[in-house]
C-alpha positions as CSV (number, residue, x, y, z in Angstrom):
1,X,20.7,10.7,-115.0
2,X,21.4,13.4,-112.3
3,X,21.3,12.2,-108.9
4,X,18.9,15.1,-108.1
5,X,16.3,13.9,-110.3
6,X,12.7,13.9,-109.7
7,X,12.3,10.1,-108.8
8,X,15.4,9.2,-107.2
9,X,15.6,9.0,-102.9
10,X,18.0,10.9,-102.6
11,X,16.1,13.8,-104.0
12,X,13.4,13.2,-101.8
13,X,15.6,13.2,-98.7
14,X,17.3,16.6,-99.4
15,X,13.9,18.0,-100.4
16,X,12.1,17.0,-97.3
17,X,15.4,18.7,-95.4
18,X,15.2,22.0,-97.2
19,X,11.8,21.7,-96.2
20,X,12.5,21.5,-92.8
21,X,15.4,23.8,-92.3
22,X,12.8,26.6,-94.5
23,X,10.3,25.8,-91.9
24,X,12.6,26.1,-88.9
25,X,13.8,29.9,-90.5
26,X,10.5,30.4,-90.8
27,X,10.1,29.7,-87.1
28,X,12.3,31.6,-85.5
29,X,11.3,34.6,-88.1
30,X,8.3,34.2,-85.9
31,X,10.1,34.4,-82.7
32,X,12.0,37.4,-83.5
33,X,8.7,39.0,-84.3
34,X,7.3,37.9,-80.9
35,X,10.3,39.0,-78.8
36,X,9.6,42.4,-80.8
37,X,5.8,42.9,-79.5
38,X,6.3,40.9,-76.2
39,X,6.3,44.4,-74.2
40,X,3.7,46.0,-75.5
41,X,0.9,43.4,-74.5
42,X,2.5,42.4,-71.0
43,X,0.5,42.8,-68.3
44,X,2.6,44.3,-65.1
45,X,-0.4,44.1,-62.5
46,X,0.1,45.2,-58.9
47,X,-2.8,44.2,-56.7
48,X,-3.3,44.2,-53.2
49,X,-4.2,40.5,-51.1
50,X,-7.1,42.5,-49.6
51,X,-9.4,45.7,-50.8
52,X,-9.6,47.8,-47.9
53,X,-9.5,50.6,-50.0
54,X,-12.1,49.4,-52.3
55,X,-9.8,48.3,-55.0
56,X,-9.6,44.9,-56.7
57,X,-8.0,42.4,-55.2
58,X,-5.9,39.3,-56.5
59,X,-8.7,36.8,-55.3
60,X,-10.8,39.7,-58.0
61,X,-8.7,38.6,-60.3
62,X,-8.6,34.9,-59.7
63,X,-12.4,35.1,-59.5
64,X,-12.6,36.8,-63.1
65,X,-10.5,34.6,-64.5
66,X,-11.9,31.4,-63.7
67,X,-15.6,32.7,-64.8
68,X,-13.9,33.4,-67.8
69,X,-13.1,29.3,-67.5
70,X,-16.6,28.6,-66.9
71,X,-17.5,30.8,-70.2
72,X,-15.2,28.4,-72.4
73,X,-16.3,25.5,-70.8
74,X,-19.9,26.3,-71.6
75,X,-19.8,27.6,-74.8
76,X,-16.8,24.8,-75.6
77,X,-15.1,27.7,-77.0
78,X,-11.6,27.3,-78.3
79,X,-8.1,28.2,-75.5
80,X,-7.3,31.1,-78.4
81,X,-10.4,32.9,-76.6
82,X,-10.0,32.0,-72.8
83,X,-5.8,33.0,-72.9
84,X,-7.1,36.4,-75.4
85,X,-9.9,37.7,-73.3
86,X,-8.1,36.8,-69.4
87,X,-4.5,38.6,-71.3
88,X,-7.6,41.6,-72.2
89,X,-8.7,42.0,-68.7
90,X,-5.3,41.9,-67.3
91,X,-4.0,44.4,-69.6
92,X,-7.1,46.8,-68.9
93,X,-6.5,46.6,-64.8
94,X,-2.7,47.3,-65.5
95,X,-3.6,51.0,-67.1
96,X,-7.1,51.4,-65.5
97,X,-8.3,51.9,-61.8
98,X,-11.3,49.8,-61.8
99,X,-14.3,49.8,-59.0
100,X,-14.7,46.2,-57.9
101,X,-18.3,46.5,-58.6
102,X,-17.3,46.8,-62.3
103,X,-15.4,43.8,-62.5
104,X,-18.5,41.3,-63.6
105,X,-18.9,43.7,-66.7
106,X,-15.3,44.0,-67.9
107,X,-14.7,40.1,-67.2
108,X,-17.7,39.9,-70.0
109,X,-16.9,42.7,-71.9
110,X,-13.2,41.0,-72.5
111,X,-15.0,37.7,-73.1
112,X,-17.4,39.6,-76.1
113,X,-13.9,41.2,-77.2
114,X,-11.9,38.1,-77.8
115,X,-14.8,36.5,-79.2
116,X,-14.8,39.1,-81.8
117,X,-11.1,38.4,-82.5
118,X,-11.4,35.0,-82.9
119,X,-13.9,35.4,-85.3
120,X,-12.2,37.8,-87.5
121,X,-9.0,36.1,-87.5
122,X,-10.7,32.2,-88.9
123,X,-13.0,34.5,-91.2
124,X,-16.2,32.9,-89.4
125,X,-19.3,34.2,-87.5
126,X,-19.6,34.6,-83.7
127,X,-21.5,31.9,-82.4
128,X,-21.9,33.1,-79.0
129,X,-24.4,35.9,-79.0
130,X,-23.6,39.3,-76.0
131,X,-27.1,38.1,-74.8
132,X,-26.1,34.8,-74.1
133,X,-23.1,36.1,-72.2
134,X,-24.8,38.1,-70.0
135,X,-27.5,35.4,-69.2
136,X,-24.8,32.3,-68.3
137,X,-22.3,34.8,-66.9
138,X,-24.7,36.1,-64.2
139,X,-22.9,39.0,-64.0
140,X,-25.9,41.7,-63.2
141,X,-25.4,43.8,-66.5
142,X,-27.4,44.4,-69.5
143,X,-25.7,43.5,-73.2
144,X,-26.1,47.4,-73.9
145,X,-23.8,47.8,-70.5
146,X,-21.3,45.2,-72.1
147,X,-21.4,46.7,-75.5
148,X,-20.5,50.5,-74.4
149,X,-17.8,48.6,-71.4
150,X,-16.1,46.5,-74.9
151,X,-15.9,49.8,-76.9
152,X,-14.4,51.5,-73.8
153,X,-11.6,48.5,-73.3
154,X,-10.6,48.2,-77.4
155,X,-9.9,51.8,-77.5
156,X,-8.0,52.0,-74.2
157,X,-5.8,48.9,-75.2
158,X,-5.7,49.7,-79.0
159,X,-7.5,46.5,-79.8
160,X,-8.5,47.5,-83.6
161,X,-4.6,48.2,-84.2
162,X,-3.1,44.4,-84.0
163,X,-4.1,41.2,-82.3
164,X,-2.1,40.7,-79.2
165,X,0.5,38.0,-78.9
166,X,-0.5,36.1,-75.5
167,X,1.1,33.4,-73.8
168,X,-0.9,30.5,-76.5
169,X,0.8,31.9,-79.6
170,X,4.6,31.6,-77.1
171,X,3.5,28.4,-75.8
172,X,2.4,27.0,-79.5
173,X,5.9,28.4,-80.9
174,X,8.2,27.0,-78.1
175,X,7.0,23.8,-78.1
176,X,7.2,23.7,-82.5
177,X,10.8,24.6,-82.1
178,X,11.4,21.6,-79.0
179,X,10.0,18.9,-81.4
180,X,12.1,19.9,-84.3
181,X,14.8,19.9,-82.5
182,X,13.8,16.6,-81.3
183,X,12.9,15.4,-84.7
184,X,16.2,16.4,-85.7
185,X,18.1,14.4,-82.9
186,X,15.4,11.2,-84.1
187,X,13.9,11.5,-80.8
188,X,9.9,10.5,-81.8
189,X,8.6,9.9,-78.1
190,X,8.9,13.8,-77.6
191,X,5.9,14.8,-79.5
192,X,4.8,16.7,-76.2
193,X,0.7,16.2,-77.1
194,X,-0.6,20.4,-77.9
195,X,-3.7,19.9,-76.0
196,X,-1.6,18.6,-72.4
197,X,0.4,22.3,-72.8
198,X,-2.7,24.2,-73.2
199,X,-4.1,22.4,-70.5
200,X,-1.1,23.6,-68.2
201,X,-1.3,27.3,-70.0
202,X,-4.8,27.5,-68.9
203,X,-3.9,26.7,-64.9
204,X,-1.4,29.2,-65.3
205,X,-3.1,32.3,-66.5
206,X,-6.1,32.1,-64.1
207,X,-3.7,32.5,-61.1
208,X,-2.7,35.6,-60.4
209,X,1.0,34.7,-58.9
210,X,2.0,34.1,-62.6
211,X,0.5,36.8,-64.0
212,X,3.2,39.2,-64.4
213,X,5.7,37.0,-65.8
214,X,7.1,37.1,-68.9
215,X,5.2,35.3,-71.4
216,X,7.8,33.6,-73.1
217,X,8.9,32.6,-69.9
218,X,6.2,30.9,-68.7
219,X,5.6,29.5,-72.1
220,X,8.9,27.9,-71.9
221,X,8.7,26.6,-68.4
222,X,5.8,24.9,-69.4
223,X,6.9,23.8,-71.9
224,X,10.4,22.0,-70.7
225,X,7.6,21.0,-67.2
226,X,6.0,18.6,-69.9
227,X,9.0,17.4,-71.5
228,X,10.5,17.0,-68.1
229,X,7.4,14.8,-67.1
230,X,7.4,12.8,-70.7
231,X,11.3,12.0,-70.1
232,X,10.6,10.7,-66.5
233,X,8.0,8.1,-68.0
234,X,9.8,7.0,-70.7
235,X,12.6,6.5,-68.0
236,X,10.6,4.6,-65.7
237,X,9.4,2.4,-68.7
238,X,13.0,1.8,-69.5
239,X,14.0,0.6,-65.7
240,X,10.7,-1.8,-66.4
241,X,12.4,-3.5,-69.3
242,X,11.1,-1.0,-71.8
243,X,13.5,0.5,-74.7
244,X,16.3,2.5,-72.7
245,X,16.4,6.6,-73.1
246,X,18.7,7.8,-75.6
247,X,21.1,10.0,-74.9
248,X,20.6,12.2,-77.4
249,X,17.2,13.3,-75.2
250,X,19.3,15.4,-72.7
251,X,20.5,17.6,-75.6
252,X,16.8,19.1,-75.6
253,X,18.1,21.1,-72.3
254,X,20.9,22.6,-74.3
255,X,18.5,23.6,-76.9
256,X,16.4,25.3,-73.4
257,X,19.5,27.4,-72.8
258,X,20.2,28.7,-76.4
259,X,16.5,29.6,-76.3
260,X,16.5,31.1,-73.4
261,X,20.0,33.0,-74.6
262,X,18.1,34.2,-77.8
263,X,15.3,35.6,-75.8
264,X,17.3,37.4,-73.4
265,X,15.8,35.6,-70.1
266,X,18.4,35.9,-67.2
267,X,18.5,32.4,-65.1
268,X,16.9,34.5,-61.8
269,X,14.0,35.4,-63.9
270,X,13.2,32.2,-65.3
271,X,14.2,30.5,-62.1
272,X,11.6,32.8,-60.0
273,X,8.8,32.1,-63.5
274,X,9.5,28.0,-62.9
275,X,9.2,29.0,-59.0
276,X,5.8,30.3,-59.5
277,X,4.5,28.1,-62.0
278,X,5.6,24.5,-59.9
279,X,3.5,26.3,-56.6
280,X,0.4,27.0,-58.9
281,X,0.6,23.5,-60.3
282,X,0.9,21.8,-57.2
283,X,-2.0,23.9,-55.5
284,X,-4.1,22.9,-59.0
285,X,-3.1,19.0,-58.0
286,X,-3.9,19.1,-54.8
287,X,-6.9,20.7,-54.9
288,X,-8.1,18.0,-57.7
289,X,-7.1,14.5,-55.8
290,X,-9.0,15.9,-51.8
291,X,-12.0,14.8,-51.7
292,X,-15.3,16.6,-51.6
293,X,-16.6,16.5,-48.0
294,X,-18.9,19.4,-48.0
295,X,-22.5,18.6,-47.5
296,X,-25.2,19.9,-50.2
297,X,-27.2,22.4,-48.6
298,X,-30.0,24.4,-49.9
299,X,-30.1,27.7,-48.9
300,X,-33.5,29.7,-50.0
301,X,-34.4,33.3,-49.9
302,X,-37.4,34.9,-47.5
303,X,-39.4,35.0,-51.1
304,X,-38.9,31.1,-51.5
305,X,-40.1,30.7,-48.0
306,X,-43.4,32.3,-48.2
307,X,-43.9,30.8,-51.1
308,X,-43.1,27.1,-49.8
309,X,-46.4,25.1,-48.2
310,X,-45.9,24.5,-44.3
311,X,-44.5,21.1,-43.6
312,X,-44.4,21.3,-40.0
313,X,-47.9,19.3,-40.0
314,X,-47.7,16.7,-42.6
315,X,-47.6,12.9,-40.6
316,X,-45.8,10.1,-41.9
317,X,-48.1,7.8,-41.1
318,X,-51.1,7.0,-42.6
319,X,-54.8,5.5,-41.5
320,X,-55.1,1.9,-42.5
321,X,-57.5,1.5,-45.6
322,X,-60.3,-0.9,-44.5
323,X,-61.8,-3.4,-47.0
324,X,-64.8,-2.5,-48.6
325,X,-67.7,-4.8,-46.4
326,X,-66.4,-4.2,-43.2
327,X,-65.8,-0.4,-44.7
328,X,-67.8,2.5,-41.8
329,X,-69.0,5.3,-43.7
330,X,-67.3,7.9,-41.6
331,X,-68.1,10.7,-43.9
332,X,-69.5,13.9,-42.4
333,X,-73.1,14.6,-43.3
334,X,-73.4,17.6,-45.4
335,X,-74.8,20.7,-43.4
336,X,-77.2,23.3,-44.9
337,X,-77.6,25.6,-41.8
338,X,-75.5,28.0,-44.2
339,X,-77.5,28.0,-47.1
340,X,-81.2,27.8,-44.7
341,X,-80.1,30.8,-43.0
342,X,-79.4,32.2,-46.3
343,X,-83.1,31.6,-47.6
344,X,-84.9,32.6,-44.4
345,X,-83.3,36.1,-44.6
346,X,-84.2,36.8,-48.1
347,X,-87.8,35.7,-47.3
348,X,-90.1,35.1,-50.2
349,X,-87.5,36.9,-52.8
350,X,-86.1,33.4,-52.8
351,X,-89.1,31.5,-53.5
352,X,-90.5,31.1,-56.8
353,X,-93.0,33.0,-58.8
354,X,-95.9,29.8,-58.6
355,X,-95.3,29.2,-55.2
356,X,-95.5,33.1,-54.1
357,X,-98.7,33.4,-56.3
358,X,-100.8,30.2,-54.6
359,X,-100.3,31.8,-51.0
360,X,-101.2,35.5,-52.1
361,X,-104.9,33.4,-53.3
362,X,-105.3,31.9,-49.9
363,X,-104.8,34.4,-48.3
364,X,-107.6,35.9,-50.4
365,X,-109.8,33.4,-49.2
């Protein structure tokens, strides 16, 4: 029997590594066609800190982007929309000169568009209607304003031609290509959890200071930021009596610099993307352990007022309830003077028909 039979171990084995070196080609097949399209859906925004001139401004951006958050969060959409539709909006702002007062409709316009993506791409209806956009976005358009603003940004940025590769799809690669590599160096504690990198992706794209970098940059900074973090625990585990670090785990940043050789990222690039991305994450941590000291306070409009009873008068005290046998009936006697008054005016109109007829007769008498 040949040693590459069906049942024999062996077999197995150097299937199961044909396997994985077919699925590694296969990856960096991918990357190749990434680097290829990475130009033509990067954003290259240039915004001004304030709008003087009535332009939009970065905190325009920032404030777009993070409804665009709140929109996930509500809907519990999936990252593929949030990273499509805030990659959508910056794209439109890089070849458009957009009115702030048209930012609320294009924020849900690229919200509807990447909505429609997504649902085209897994083959399954839209579950979030343009109505129910428009309602939880608060943005002070109609869904026949966002309709005609979505048809206006798919055919300035080419949507119908090809799905845009966005900073998920470089972030999803990377990090398959780091844990093969780590597989192949029998390094299992650098699994380096999907949901923790999207997490990170997500902090990223709503600030506008890493907006303009390269997105396979960032998605490699990111990446190597969460290995670098996953390496420091299991190190600190180790000094605690835990199972020491291999040394096979620093060969990971080797396999940082060929990528970053086959992607043709200079070191002051990436240096000035890692820059960026450490400052946004540290604002994002800081802002998440202060505590919140502002006070709730209601503020109503001059319609809510009127409508509001008058307070001013109401006592906090009230009149002690007496029992009922030493009770005093302190009830104001009912007046009539209204309703006499009434009767004497209208004279014998008011009276009735026997009574009127008795005092014509004596009278007749």
């Amino acid at each position: 029997m040949l040693r590459s039979g069906a049942g024999h171990p062996d077999a197995e084995a150097g299937a199961s590594t044909s396997s994985g070196r077919a699925d590694i080609r296969h990856l960096y097949t991918t990357l190749n066609e990434y680097l290829q399209l990475e130009t033509k859906f990067q954003p290259r925004l240039c915004l001004p800190t304030d709008g003087e001139n009535g332009e939009v401004t970065t905190g325009a951006r920032d404030g777009a982007a993070h409804v665009l958050r709140c929109l996930k969060v509500w809907f519990d959409l999936p990252a593929d929309i949030l990273i499509s539709a805030i990659n959508l909006f910056d794209r439109f702002l890089t070849k458009m000169k957009v009115r702030p007062c048209h930012v609320p409709c294009i924020t849900v316009s690229c919200m509807n568009i990447a909505i429609d993506e997504y649902a085209d791409t897994k083959k399954q209806p839209r579950n979030v209607t343009v109505e129910e956009l428009v309602s939880v976005s608060q943005s002070a358009c109609t869904a026949g304003d966002v309709a005609r603003m979505s048809r206006v940004i798919a055919d300035k940025l080419a949507v119908a031609e090809r799905c845009a590769v966005s900073a998920l799809h470089w972030a999803r690669l990377l990090r398959a290509l780091v844990v093969a590599a780590a597989e192949s160096l029998a390094l299992p504690h650098c699994s380096l959890p999907e949901s923790e990198l999207i997490n990170l992706l997500e902090i990223a794209v709503c600030d506008a200071e890493c907006v303009n970098a390269r997105t396979s940059e960032l998605a490699l900074v990111l990446v190597y930021h969460q290995l670098e973090k996953h390496l420091v625990e299991y190190s600190r585990k180790a000094t605690e009596g835990g199972a020491p670090l291999p040394d096979d785990a620093y060969y990971l940043y080797e396999f940082a610099a060929q990528l970053q050789a086959h992607c043709n990222m200079s070191d002051a690039s990436l240096l000035s993307t890692r820059t960026h991305v450490r400052a946004v994450l540290a604002r994002y941590e800081a802002r998440q352990a202060a505590p919140h000291r502002q006070r709730l306070v209601w503020r109503l409009s001059e319609r809510t007022l009127k409508v509001l009873r008058p307070t001013d008068r109401l006592t906090s005290l009230l009149p002690t309830i007496e029992e009922q046998h030493f009770a005093v009936d302190v009830t104001p006697k009912r007046t009539r003077k209204r309703k006499q008054r009434k009767r004497r005016d209208l004279g014998l109109a008011a009276e009735p028909r026997l009574t009127r007829l008795l005092r014509q007769l004596k009278h007749k008498q």
